[in-house]
C-alpha positions as CSV (number, residue, x, y, z in Angstrom):
1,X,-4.8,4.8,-8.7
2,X,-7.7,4.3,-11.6
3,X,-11.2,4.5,-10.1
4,X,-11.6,1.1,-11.4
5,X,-8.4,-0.6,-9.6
6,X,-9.4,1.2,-6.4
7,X,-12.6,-0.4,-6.4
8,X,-10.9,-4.2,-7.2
9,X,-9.0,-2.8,-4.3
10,X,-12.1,-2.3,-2.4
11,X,-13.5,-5.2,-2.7
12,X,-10.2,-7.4,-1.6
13,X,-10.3,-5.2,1.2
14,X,-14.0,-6.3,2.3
15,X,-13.1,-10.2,1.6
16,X,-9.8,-9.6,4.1
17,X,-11.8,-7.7,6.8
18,X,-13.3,-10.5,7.7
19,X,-10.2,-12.6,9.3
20,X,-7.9,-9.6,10.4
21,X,-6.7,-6.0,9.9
22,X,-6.0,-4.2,6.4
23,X,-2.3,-2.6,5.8
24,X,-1.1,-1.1,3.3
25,X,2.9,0.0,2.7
26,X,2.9,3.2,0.9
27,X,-0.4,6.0,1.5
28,X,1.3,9.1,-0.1
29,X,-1.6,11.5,0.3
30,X,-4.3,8.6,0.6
31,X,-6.2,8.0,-2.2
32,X,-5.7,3.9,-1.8
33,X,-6.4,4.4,1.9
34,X,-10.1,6.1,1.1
35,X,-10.8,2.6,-0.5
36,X,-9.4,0.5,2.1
37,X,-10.2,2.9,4.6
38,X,-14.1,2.6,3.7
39,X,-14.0,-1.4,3.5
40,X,-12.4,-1.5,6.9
41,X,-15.3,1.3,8.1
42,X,-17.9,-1.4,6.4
43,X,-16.6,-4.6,8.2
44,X,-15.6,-2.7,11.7
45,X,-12.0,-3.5,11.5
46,X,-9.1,-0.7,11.0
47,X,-6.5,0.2,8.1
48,X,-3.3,0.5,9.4
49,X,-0.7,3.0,6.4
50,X,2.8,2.9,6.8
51,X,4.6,5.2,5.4
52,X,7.4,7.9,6.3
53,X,5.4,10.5,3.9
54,X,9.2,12.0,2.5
55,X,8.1,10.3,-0.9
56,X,10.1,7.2,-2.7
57,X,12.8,7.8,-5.2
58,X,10.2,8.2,-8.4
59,X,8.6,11.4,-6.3
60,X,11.6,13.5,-5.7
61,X,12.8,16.5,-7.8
62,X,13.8,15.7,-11.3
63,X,12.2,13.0,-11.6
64,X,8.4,12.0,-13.7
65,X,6.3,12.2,-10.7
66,X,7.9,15.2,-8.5
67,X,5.0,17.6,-7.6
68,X,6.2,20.7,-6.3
69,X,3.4,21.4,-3.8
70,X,4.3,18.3,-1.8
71,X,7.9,20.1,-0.3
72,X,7.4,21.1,2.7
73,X,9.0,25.1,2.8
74,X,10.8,24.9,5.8
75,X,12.9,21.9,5.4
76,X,12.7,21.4,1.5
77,X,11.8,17.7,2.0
78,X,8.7,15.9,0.3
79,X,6.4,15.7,3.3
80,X,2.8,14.2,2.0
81,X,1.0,13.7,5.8
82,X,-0.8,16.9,5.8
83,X,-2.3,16.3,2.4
84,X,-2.9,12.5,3.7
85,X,-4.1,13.5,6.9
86,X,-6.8,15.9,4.8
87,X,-7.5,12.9,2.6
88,X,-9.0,10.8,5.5
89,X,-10.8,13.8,7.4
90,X,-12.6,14.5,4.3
91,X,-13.3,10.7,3.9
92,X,-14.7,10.5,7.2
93,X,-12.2,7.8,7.8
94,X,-10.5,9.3,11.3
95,X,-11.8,6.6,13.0
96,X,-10.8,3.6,11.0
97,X,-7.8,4.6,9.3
98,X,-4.1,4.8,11.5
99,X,-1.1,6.2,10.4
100,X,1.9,4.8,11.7
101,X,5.1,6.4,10.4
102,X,8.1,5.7,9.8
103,X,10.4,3.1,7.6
104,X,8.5,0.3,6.2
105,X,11.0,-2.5,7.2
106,X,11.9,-1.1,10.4
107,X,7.9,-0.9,11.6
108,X,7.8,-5.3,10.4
109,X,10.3,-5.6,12.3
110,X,8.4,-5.4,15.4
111,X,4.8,-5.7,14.3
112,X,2.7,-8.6,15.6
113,X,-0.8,-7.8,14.7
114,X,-2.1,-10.7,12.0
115,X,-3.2,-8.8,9.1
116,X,-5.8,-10.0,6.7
117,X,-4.6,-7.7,3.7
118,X,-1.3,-6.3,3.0
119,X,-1.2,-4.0,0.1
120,X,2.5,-3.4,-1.4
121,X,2.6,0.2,-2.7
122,X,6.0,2.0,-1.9
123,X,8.6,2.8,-3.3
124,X,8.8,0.7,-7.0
125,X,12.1,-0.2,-7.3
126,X,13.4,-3.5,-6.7
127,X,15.1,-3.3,-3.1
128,X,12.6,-1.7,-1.3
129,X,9.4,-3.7,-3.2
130,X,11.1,-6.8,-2.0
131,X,11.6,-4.9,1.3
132,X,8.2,-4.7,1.9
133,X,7.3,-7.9,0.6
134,X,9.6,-9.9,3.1
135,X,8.4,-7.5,5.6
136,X,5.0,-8.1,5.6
137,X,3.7,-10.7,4.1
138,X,4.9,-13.2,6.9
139,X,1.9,-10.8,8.9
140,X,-1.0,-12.1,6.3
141,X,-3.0,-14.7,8.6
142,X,-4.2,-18.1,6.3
143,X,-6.3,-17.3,3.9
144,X,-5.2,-13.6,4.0
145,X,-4.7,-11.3,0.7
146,X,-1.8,-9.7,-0.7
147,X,-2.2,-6.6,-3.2
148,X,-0.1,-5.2,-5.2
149,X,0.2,-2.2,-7.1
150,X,2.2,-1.3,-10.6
151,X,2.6,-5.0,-11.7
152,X,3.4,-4.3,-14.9
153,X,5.1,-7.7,-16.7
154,X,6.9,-4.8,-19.8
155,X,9.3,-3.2,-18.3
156,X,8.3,-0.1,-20.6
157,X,5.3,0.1,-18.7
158,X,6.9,0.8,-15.2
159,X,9.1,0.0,-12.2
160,X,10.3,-3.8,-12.3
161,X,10.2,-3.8,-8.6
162,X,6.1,-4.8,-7.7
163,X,6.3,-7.2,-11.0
164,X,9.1,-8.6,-8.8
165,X,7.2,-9.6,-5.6
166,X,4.2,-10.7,-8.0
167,X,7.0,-13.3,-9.0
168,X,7.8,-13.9,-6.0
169,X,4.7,-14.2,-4.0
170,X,3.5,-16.7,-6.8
171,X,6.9,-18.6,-6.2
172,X,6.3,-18.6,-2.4
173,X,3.2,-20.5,-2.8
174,X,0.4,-17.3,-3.3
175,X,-2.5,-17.8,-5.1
176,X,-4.2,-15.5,-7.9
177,X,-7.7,-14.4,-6.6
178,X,-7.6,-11.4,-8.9
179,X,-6.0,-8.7,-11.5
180,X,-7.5,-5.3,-12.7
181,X,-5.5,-2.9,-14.7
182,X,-1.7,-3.2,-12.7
183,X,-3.3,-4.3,-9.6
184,X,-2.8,-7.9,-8.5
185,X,-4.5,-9.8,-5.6
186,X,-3.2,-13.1,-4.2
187,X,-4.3,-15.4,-1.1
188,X,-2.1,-16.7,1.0
């Protein structure tokens, strides 16, 4: 995430701490949740990640963004918690920032916190983008804000799935509040 887009994100995440909870659907090692994590800190709310830290299709060997040190030695799986898990004790964020792991459409399934953010950044493909979309976004309280990440409207420029949900959301009556490099914010 460019410094710039994580600040947009930032700042959608102080607006939304005001009427609920922060999520966000995809942490990998935590970056995004530094940004969240320290508006939720600011506003004395929580962000909760989901995410079940093995890495989306894009992130496994073979494939452009594969980084070696993320498989874990004993099982040969992607396994990003540790290095997440560094990210927020570094930020300071232990207290503000939950973990809950596991599949992103299984955890909607029986979540009933409101939210007032939900930031869409798993896996990029169509299926699971729109996974996490129908997933969540029922959670956002009124005035609530959706984020999303990679919304790219040339296909060249990456995954088709998070350009799908932006279609979608706008379809499903979602407002633009704001864009900044790929990211997009909408209000419910």
């Amino acid at each position: 995430m460019p410094p710039d887009e994580g600040l947009a994100l930032h700042d959608a995440g102080l607006e939304a701490a005001r009427i609920g909870p922060l999520l966000e659907i995809g942490t990998y090692c935590g970056k995004s949740a530094v940004y969240l994590g320290a508006a939720a800190s600011e506003r004395k709310t929580v962000l909760y990640t989901i995410d079940h830290h093995q890495g989306s299709e894009e992130m496994q060997p073979d494939w452009e963004h594969h980084d070696a040190e993320l498989v874990d030695a004993t099982t040969g799986r992607m396994n990003s918690f540790p290095f997440f898990q560094r990210t927020v004790v570094d930020a300071g964020l232990e207290d503000t920032v939950v973990a809950v792991i596991g599949d992103s459409p299984t955890i909607a399934r029986h979540w009933t916190t409101p939210l007032g953010l939900v930031f869409v950044d798993g896996a990029h493909s169509e299926e699971p983008a729109m996974a996490d979309y129908e997933g969540w976004a029922p959670k956002l309280v009124d005035g609530g804000l959706l984020a999303i990440h990679d919304v790219f409207e040339d296909p060249r420029d990456g995954g088709r799935g998070p350009f799908r949900v932006y279609e979608r959301a706008k379809h499903d009556g979602f407002a633009d509040v704001s864009a900044c490099g790929s990211l997009r914010v909408l209000r419910r």
